[in-house]
PDB file of N, CA, C and O in Angstrom:
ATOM      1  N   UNK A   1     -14.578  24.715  21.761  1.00  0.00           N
ATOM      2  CA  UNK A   1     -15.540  25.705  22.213  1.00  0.00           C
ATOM      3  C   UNK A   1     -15.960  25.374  23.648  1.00  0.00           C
ATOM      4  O   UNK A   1     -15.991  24.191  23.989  1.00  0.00           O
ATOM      5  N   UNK A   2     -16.437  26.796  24.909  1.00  0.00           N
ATOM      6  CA  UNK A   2     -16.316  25.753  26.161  1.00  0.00           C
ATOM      7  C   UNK A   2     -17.771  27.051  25.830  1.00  0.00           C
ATOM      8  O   UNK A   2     -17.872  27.858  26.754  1.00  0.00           O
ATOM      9  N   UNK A   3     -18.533  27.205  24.961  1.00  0.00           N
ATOM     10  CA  UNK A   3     -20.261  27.430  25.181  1.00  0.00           C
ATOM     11  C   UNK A   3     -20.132  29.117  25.960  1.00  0.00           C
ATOM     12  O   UNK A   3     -21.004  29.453  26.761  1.00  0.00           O
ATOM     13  N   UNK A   4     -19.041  30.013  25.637  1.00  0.00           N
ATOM     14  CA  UNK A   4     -19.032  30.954  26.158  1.00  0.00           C
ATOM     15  C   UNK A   4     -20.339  31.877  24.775  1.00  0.00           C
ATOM     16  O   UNK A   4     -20.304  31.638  23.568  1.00  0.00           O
ATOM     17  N   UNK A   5     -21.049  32.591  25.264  1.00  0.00           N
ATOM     18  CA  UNK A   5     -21.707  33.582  24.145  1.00  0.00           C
ATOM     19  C   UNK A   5     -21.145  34.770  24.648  1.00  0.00           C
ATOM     20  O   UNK A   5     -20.724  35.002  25.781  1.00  0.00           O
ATOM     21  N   UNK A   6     -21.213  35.761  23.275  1.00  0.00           N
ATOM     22  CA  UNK A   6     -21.019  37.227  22.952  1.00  0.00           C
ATOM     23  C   UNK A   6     -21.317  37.785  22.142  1.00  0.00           C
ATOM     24  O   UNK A   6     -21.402  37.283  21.021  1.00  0.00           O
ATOM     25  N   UNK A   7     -21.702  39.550  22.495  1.00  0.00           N
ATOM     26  CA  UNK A   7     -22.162  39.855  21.944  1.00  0.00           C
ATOM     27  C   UNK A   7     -21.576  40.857  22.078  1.00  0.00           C
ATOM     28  O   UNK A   7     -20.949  41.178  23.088  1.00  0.00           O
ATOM     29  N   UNK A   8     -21.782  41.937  20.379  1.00  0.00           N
ATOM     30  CA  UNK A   8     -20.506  42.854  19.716  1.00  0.00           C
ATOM     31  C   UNK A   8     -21.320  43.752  18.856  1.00  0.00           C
ATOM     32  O   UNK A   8     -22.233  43.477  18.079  1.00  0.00           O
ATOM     33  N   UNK A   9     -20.850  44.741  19.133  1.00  0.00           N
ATOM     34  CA  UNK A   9     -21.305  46.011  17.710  1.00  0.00           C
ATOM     35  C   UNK A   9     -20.540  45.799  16.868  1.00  0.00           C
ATOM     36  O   UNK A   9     -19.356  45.553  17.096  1.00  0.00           O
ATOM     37  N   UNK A  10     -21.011  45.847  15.817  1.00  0.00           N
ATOM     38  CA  UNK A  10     -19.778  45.987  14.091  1.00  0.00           C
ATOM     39  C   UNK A  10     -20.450  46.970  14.124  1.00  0.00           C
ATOM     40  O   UNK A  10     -21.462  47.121  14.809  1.00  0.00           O
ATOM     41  N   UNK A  11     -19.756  48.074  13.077  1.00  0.00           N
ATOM     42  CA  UNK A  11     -20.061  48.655  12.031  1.00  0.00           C
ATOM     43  C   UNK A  11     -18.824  48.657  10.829  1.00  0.00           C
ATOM     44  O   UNK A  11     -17.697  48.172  10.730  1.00  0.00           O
ATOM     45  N   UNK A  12     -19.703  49.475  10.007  1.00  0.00           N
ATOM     46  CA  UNK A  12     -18.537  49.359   8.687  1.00  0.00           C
ATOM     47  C   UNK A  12     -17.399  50.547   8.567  1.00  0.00           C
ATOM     48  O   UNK A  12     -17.596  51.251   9.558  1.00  0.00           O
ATOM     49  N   UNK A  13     -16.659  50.917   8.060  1.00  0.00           N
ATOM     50  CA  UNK A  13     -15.752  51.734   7.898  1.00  0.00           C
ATOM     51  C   UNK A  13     -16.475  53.323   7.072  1.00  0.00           C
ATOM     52  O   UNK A  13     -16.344  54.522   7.318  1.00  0.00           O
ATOM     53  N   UNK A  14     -17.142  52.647   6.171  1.00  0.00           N
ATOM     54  CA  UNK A  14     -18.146  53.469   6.165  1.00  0.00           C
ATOM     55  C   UNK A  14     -19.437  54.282   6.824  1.00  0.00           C
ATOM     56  O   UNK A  14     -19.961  55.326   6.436  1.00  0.00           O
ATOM     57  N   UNK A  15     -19.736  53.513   7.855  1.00  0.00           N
ATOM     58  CA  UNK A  15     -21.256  53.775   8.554  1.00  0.00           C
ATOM     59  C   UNK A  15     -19.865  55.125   9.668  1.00  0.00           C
ATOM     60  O   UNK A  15     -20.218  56.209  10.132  1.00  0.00           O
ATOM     61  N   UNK A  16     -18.542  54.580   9.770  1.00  0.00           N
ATOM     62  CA  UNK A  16     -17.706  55.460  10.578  1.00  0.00           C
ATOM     63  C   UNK A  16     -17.918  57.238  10.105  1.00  0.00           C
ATOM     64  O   UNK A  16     -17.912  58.356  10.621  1.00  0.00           O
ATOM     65  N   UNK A  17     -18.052  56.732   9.098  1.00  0.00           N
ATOM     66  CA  UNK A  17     -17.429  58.311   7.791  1.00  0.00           C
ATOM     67  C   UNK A  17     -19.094  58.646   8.365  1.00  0.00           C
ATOM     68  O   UNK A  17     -19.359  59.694   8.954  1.00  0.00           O
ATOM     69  N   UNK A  18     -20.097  57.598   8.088  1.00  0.00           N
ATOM     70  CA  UNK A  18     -21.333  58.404   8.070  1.00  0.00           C
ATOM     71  C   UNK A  18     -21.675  59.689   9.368  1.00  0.00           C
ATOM     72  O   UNK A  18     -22.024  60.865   9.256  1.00  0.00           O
ATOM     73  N   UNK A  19     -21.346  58.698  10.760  1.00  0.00           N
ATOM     74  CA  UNK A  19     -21.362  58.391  11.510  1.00  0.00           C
ATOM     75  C   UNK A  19     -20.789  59.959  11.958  1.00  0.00           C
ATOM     76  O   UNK A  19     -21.275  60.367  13.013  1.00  0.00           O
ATOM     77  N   UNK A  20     -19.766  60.923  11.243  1.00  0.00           N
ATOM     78  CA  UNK A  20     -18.602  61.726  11.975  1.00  0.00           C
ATOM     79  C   UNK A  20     -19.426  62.780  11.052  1.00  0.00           C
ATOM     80  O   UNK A  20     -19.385  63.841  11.674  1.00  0.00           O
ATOM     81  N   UNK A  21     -20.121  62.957   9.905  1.00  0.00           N
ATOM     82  CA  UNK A  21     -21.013  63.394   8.890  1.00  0.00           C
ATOM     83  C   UNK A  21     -21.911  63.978   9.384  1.00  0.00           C
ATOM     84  O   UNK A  21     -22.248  65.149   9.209  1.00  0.00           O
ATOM     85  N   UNK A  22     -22.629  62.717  10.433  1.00  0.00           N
ATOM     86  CA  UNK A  22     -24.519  63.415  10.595  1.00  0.00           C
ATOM     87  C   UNK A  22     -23.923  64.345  12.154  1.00  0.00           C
ATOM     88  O   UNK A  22     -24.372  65.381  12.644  1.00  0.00           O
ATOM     89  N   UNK A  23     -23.051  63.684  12.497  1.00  0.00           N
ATOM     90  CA  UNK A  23     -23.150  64.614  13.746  1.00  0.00           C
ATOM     91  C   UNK A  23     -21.913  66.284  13.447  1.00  0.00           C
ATOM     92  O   UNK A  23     -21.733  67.112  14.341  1.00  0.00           O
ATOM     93  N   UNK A  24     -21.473  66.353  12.500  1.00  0.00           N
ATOM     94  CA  UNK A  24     -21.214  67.216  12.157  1.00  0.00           C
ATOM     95  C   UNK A  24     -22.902  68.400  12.070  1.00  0.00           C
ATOM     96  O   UNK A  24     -23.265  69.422  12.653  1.00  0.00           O
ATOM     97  N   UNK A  25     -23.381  67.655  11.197  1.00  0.00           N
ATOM     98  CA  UNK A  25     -24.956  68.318  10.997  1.00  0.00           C
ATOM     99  C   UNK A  25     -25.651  68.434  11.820  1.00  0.00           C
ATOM    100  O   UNK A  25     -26.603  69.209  11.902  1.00  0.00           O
ATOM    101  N   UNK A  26     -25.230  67.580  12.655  1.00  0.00           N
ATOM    102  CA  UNK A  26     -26.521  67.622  14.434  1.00  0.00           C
ATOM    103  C   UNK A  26     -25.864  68.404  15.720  1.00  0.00           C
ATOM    104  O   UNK A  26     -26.397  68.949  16.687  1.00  0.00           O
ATOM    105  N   UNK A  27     -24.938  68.294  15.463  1.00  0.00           N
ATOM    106  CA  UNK A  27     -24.268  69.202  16.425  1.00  0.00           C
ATOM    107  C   UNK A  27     -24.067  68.281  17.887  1.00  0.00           C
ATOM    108  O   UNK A  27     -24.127  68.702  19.042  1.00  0.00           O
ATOM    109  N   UNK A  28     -23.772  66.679  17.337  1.00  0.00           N
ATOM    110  CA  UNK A  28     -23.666  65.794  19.139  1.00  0.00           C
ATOM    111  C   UNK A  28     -22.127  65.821  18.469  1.00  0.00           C
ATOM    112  O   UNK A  28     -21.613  66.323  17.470  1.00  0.00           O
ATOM    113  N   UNK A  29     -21.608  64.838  19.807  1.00  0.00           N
ATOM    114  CA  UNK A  29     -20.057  64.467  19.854  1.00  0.00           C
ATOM    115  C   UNK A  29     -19.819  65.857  19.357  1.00  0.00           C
ATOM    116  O   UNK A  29     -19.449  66.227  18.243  1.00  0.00           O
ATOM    117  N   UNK A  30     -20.090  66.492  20.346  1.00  0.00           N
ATOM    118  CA  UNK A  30     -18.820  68.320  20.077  1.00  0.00           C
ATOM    119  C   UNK A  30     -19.075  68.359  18.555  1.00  0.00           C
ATOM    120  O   UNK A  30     -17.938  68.490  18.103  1.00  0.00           O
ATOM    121  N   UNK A  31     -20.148  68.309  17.244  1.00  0.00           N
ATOM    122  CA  UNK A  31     -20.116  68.329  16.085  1.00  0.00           C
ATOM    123  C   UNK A  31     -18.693  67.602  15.331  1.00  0.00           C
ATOM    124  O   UNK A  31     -17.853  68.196  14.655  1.00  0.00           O
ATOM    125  N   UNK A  32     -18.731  65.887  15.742  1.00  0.00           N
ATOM    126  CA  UNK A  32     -18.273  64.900  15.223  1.00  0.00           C
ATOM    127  C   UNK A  32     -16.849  64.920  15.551  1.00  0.00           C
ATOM    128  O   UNK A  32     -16.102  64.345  14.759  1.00  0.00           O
ATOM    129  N   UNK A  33     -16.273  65.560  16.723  1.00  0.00           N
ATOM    130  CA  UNK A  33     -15.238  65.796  17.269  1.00  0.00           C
ATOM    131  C   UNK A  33     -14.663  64.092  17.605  1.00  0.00           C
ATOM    132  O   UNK A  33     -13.528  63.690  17.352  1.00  0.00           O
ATOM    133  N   UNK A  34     -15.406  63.548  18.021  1.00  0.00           N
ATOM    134  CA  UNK A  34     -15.166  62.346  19.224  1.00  0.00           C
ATOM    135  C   UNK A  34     -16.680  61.424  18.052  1.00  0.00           C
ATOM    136  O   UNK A  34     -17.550  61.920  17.336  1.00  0.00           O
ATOM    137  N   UNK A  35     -16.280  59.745  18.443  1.00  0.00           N
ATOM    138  CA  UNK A  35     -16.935  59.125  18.196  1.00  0.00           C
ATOM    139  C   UNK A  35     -16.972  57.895  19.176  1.00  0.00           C
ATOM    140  O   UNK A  35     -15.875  57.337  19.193  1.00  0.00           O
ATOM    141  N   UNK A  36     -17.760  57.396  19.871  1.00  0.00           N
ATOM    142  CA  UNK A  36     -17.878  55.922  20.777  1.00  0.00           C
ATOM    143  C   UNK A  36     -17.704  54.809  20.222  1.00  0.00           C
ATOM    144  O   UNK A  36     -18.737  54.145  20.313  1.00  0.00           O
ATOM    145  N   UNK A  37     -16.978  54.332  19.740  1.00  0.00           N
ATOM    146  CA  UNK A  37     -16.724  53.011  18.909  1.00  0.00           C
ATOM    147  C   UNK A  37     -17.611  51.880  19.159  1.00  0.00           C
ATOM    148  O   UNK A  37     -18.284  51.749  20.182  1.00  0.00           O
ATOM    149  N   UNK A  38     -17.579  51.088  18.196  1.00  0.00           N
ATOM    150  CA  UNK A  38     -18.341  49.816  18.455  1.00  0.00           C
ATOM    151  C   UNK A  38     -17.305  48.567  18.915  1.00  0.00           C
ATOM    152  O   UNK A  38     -16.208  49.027  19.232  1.00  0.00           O
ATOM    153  N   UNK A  39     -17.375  47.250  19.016  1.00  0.00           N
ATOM    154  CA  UNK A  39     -16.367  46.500  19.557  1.00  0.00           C
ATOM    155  C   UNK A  39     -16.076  46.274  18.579  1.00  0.00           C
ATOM    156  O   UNK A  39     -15.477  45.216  18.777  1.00  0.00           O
ATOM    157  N   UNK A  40     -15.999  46.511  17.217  1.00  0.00           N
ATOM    158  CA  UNK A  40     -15.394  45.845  15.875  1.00  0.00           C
ATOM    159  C   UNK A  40     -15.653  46.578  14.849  1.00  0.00           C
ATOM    160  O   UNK A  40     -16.737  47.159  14.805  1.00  0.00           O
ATOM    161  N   UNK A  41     -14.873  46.688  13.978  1.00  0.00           N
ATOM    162  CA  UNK A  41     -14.993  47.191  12.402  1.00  0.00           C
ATOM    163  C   UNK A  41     -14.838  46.278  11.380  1.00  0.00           C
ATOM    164  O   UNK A  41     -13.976  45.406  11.491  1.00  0.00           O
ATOM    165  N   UNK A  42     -15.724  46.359  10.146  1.00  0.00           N
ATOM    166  CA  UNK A  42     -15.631  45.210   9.281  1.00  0.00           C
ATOM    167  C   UNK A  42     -15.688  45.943   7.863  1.00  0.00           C
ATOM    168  O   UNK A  42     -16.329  46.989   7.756  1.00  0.00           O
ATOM    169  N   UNK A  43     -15.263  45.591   7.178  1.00  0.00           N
ATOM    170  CA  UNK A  43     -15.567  46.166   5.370  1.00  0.00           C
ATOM    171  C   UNK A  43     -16.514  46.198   5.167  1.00  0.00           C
ATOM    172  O   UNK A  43     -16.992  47.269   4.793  1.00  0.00           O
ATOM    173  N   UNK A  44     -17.518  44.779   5.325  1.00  0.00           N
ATOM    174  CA  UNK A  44     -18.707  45.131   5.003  1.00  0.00           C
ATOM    175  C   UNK A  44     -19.555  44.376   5.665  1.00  0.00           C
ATOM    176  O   UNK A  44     -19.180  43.206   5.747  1.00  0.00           O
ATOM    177  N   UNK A  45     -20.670  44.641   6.221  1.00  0.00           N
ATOM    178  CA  UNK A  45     -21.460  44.747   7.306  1.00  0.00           C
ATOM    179  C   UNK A  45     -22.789  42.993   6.310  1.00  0.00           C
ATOM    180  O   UNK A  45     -23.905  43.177   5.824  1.00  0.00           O
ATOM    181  N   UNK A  46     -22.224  41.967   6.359  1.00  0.00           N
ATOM    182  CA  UNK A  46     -22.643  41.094   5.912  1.00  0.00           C
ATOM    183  C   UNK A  46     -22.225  39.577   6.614  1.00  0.00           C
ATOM    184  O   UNK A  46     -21.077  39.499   7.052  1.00  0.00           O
ATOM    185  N   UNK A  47     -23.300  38.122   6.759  1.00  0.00           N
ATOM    186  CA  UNK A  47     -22.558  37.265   7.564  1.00  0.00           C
ATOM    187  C   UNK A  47     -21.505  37.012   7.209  1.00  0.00           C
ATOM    188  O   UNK A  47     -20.621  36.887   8.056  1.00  0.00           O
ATOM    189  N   UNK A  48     -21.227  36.852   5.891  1.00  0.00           N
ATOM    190  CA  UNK A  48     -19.749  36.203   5.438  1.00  0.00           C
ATOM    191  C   UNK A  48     -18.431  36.753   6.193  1.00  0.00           C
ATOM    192  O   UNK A  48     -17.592  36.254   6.943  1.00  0.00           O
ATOM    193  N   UNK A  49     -18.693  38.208   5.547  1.00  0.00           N
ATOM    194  CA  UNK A  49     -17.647  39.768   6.358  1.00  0.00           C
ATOM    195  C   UNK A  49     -17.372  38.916   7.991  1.00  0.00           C
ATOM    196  O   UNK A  49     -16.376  38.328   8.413  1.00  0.00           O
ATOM    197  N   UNK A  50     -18.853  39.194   8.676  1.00  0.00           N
ATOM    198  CA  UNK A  50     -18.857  39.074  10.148  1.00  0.00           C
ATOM    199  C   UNK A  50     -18.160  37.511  10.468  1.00  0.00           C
ATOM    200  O   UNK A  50     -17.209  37.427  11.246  1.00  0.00           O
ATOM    201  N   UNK A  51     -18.708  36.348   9.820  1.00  0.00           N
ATOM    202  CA  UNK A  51     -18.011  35.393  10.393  1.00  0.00           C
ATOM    203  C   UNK A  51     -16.510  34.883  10.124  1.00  0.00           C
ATOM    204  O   UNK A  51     -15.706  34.272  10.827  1.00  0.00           O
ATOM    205  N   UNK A  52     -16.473  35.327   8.975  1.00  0.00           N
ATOM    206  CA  UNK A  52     -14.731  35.192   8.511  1.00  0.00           C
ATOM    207  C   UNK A  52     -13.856  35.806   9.569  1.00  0.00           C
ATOM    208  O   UNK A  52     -12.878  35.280  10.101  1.00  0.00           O
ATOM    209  N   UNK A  53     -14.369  37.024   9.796  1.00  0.00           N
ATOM    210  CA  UNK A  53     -13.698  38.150  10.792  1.00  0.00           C
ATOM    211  C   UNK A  53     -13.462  37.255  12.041  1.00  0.00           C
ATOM    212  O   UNK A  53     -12.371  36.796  12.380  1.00  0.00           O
ATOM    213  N   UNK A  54     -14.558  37.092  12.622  1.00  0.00           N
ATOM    214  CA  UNK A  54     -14.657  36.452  14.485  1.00  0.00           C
ATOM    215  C   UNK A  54     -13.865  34.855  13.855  1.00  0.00           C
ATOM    216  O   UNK A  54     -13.179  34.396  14.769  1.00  0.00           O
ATOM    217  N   UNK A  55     -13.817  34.159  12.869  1.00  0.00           N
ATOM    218  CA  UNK A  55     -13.415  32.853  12.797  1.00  0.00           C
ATOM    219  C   UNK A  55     -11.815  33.298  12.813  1.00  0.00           C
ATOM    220  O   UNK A  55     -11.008  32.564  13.385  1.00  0.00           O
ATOM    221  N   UNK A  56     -11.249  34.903  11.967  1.00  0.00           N
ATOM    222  CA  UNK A  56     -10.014  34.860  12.430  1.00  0.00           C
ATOM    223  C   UNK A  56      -9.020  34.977  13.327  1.00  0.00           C
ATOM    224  O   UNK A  56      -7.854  34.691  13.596  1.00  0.00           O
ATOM    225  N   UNK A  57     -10.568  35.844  13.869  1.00  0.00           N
ATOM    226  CA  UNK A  57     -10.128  36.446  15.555  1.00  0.00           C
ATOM    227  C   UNK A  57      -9.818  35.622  16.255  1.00  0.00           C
ATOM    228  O   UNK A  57      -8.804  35.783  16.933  1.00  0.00           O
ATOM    229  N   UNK A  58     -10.554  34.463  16.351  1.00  0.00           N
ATOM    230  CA  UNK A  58     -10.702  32.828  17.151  1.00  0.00           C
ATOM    231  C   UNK A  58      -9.261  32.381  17.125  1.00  0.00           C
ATOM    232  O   UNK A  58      -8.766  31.726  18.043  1.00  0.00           O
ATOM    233  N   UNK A  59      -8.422  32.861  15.742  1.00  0.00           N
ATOM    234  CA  UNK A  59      -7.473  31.189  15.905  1.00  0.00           C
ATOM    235  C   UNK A  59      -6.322  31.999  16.110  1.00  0.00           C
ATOM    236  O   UNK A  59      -5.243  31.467  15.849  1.00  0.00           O
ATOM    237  N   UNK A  60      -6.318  33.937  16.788  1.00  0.00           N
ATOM    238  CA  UNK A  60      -5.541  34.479  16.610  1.00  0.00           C
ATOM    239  C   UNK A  60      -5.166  34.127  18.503  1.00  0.00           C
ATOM    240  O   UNK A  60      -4.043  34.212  18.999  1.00  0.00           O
ATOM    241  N   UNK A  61      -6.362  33.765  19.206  1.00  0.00           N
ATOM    242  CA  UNK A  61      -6.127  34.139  20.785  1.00  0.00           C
ATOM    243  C   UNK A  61      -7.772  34.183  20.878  1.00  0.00           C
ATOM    244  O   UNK A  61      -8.615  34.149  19.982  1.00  0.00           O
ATOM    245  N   UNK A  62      -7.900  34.270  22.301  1.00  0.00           N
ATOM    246  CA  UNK A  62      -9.054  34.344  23.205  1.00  0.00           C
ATOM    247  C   UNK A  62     -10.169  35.808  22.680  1.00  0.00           C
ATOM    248  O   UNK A  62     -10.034  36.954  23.108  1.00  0.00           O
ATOM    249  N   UNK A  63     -10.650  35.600  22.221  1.00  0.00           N
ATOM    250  CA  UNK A  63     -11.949  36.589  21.315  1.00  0.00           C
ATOM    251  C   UNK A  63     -12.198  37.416  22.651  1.00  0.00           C
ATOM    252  O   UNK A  63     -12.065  38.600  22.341  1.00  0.00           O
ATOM    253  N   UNK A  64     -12.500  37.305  23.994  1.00  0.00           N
ATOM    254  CA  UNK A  64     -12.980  38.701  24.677  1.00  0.00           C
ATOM    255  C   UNK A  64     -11.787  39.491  25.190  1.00  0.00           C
ATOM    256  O   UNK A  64     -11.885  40.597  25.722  1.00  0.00           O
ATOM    257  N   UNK A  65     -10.580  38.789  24.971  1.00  0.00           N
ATOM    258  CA  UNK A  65      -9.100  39.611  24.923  1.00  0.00           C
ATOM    259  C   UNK A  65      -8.697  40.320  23.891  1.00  0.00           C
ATOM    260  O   UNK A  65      -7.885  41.244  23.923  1.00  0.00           O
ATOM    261  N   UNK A  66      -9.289  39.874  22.915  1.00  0.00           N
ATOM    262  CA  UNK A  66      -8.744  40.944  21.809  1.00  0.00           C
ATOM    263  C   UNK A  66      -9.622  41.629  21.433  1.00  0.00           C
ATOM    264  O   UNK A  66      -9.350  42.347  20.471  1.00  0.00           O
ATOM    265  N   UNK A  67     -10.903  41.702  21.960  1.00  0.00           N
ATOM    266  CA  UNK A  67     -11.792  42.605  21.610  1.00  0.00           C
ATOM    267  C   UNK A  67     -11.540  43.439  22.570  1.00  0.00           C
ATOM    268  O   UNK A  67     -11.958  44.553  22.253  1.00  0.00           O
ATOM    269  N   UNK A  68     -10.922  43.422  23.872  1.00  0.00           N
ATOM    270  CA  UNK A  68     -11.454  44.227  25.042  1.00  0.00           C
ATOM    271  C   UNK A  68      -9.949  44.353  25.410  1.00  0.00           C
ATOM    272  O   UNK A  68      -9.654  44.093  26.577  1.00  0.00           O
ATOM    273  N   UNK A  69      -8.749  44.801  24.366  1.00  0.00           N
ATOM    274  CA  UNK A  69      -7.452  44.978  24.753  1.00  0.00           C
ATOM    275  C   UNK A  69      -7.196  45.841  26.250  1.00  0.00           C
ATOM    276  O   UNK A  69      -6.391  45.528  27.127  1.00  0.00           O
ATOM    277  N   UNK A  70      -8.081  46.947  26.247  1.00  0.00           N
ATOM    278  CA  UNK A  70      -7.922  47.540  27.605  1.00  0.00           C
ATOM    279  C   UNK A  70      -8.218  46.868  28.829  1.00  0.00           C
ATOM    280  O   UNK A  70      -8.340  47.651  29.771  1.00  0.00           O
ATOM    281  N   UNK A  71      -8.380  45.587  29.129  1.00  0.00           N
ATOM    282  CA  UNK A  71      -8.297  44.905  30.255  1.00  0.00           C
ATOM    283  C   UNK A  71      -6.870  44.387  30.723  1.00  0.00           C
ATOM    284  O   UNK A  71      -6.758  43.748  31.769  1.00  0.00           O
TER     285      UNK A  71
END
């Protein structure tokens, strides 16, 4: 570890579905046309979920490269 911090939106795969739902009903994102992603998706929105996830991300490559592929 060289003490880098970060910080990340999750949401769940579900809060996605919610997410494309209310704005259908609200009439933003063109009525759920388009959605702004968060930097991560997880099954379920809990520490275990969250740290298993970033601990696999870790041993896959550099965590702000694979979160931020468009660089």
């Amino acid at each position: 570890m060289d003490g880098r911090g970060y910080g990340i939106n999750v949401w769940t795969f579900k809060f996605l579905e919610t997410a494309i739902i209310d704005d259908r009903k609200n009439g933003e994102n063109f009525n759920g046309l388009y959605q702004i992603p968060p930097d991560l998706f997880v099954k379920k929105l809990t520490r275990d979920c969250i740290e298993k996830t970033i601990t696999d991300l870790l041993k896959q490559g550099n965590l702000e490269e694979l979160l931020n592929q468009s660089k």
